[in-house]
C-alpha positions as CSV (number, residue, x, y, z in Angstrom):
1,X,17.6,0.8,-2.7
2,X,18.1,-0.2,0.8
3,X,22.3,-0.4,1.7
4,X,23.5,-2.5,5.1
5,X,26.6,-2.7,6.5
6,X,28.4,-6.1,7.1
7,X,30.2,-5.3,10.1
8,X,27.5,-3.0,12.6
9,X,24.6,-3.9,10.0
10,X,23.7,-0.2,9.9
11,X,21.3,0.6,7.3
12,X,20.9,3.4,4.9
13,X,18.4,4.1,2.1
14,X,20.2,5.8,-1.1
15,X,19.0,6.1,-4.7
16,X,19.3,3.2,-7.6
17,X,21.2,6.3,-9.6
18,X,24.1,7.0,-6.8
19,X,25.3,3.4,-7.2
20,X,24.9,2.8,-10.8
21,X,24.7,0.2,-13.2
22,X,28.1,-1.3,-12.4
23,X,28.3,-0.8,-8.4
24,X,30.6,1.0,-6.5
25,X,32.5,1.3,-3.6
26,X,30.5,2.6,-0.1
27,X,31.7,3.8,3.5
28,X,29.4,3.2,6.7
29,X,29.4,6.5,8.1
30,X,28.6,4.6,11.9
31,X,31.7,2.1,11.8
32,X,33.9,3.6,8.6
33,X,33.5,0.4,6.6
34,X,33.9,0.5,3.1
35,X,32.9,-2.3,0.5
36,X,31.9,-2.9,-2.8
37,X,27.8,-2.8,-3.3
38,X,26.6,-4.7,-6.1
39,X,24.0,-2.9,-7.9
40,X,20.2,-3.5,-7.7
41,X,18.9,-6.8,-10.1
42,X,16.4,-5.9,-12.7
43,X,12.9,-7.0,-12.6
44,X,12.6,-9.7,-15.7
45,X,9.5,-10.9,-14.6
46,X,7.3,-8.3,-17.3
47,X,9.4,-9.9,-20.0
48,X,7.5,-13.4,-19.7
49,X,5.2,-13.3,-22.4
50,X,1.9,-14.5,-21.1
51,X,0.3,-18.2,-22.4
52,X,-2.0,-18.0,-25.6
53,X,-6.0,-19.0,-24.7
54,X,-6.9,-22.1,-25.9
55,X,-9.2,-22.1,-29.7
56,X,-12.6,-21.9,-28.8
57,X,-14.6,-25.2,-29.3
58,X,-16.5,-25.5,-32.5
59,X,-19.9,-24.6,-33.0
60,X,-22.1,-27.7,-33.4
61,X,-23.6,-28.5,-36.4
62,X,-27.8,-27.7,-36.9
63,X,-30.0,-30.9,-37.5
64,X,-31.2,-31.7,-41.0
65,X,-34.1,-31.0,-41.8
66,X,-36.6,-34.4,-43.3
67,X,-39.5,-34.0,-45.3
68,X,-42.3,-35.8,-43.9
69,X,-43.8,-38.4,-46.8
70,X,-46.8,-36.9,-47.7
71,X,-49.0,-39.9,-47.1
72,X,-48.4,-38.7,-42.8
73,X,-49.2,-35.3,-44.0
74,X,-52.9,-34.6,-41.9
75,X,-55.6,-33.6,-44.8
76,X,-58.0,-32.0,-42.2
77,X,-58.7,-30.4,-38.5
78,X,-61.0,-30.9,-36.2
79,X,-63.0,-27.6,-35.6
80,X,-61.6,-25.0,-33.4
81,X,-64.5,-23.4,-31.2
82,X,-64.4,-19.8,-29.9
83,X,-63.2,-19.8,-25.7
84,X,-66.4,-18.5,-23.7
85,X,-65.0,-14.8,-22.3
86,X,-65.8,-14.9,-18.8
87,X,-66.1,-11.6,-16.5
88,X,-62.9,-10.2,-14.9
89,X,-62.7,-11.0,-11.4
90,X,-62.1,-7.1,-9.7
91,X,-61.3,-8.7,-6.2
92,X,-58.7,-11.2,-7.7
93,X,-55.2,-11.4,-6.5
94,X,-53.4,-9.2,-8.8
95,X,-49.5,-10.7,-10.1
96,X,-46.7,-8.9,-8.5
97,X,-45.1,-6.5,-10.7
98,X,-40.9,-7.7,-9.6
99,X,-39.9,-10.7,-7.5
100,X,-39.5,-10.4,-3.9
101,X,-35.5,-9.7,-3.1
102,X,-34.2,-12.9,-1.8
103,X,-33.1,-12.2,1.4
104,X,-29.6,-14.8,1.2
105,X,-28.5,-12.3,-1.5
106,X,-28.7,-9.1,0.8
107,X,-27.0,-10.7,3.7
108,X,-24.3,-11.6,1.1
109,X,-23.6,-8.5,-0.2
110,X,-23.3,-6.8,3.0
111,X,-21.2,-9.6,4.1
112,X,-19.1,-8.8,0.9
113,X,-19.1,-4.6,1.6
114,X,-18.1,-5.3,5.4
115,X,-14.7,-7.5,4.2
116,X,-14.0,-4.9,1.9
117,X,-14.2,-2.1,4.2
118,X,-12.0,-4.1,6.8
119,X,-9.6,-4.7,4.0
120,X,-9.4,-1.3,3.6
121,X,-8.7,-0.3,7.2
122,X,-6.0,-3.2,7.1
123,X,-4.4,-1.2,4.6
124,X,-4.9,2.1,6.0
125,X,-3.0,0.9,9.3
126,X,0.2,-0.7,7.4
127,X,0.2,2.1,4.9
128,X,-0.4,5.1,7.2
129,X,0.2,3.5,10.7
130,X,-1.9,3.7,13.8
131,X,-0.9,7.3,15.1
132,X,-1.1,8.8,11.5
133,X,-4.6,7.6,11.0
134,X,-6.2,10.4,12.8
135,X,-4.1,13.0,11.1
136,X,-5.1,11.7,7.8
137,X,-8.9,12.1,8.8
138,X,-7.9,15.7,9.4
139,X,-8.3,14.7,13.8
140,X,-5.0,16.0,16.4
141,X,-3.4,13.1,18.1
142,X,-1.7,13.3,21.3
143,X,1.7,14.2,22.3
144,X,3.7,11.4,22.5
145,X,5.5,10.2,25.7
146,X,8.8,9.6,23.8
147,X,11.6,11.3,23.8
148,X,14.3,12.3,20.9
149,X,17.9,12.3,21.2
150,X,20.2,13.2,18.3
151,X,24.1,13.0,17.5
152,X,26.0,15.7,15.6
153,X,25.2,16.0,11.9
154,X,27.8,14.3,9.8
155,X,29.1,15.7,6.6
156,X,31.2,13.5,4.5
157,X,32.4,14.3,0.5
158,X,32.4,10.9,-1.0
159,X,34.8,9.9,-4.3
160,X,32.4,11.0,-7.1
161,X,32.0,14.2,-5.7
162,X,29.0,13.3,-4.0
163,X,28.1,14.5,-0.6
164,X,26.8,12.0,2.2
165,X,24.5,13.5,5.1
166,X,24.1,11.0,7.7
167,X,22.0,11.8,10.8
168,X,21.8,9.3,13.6
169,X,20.3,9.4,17.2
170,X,18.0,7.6,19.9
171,X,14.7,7.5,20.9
172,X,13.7,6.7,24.5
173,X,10.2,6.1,27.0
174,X,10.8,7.7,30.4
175,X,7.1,6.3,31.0
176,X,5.5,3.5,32.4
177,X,3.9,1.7,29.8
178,X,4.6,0.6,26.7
179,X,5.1,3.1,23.7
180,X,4.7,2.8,20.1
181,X,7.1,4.2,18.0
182,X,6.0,6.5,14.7
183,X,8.0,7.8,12.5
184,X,10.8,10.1,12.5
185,X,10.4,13.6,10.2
186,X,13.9,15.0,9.9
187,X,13.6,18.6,8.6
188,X,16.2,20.7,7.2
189,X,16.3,24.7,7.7
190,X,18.1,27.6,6.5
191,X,19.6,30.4,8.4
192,X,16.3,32.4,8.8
193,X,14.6,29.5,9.6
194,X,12.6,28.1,6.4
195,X,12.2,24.6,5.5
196,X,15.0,23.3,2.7
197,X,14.5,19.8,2.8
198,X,12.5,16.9,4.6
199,X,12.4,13.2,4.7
200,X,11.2,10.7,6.7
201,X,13.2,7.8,9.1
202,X,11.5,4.3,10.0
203,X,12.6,3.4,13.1
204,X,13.8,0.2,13.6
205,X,11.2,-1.6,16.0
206,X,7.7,-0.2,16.7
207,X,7.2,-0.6,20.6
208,X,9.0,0.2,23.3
209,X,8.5,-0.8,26.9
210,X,9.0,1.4,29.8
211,X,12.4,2.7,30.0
212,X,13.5,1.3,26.8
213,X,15.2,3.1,24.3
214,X,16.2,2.3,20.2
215,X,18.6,3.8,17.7
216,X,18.2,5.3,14.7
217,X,20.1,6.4,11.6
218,X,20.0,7.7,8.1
219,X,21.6,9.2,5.4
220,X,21.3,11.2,2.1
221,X,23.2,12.0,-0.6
222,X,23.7,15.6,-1.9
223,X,21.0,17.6,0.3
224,X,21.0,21.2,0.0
225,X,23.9,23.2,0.8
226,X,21.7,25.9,2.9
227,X,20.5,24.1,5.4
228,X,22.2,25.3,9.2
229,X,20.0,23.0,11.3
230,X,18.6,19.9,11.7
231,X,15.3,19.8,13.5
232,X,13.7,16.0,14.2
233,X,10.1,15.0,15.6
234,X,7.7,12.5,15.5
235,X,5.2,12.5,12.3
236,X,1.7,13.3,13.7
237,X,3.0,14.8,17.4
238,X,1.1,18.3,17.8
239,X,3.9,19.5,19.8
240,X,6.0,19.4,16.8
């Protein structure tokens, strides 16, 4: 769940389990504000038992058979004569094994594969985002023109024994146009240099204009107790 402080409306994400089923108290590690977070409301919507279908109609009943009187009933038939076999034409038209496609139906079902591929690429973009698109498709984006900034790495103990790891900093474009932010990877190393732990950081606005320049902060809770250094980049830069 998602926590946000009321007084510098600093926002951290932290596991349902480290606040409980009953709440507890929490300290902003930006400001040092403490107050009581409620915990998460359950989901009661799968509980609704859905509507029973309506009976199916009944079957209608079949017709009753009369008996014709047998003073209608014919007594004789009028001859029958053999049909006259005539010769088979060999230059006749000859009936078309399948019906010609209808050409509404093809134009529709392209119509129907190109929405869902757009769809698709709609949710590629929000899922993904536009710089991690091409290192999904296995393609090297560019460097980005942004620059990262970040504060000493805060250590706190918390009441339960728990211990907070908050990480904050900025982000800043020293060039001339306007810059999209990605995403932040935060990586965690050991003293000999190997990986410990990793997360990602949303930033909290996507575009910056020239010369501009955004905060950004997180925190989590009982991270590994090797890790010596904190090393940040953007997710999909190649210089990272």
């Amino acid at each position: 769940m998602i926590l946000q402080c009321p007084e510098c409306q600093t926002r951290y994400l932290v596991p349902d389990s480290a606040i409980g089923s009953d709440g507890r108290t929490v300290r902003c590690a930006n400001c040092k504000h403490s107050w009581f977070q409620e915990p998460a409301p359950l989901d009661l919507s799968d509980d609704i038992a859905p509507p029973l279908p309506a009976p199916p109609p009944p079957a209608p009943l079949p017709p009753v058979a009369t008996e014709v009187p047998p003073s209608f009933v014919e007594t004789t038939r009028p001859p029958v004569s053999d049909p006259i076999a005539e010769p088979a034409d060999a230059y006749a038209p000859r009936a078309p094994f399948r019906a010609r496609a209808n050409p509404v139906r093809r134009w529709t079902a392209a119509a129907l594969v190109a929405g869902a591929l757009m769809l698709a690429a709609v949710a590629a973009i929000t899922w993904l985002g536009a710089p991690n698109i091409g290192s999904w498709l296995g393609l090297a984006p560019a460097e980005s023109a942004l620059r990262l900034k970040d504060n000493p790495i805060e250590r706190r103990e918390l009441e339960n024994g728990s211990e907070l790891f908050a990480v904050s900093g900025q982000v800043t474009n020293p060039s001339a146009t306007r810059q999209r932010v990605p995403d932040i990877r935060a990586e965690l190393r050991d003293a000999q240099g190997r990986m410990v732990y990793s997360w990602t950081i949303t930033p909290q606005q996507r575009t910056l204009p020239p010369g501009g320049a955004v905060d950004f902060n997180s925190a989590k809770l009982d991270v590994p107790a090797n890790s010596k250094r904190l090393e940040l980049s953007f997710v999909g830069d190649t210089a990272s």
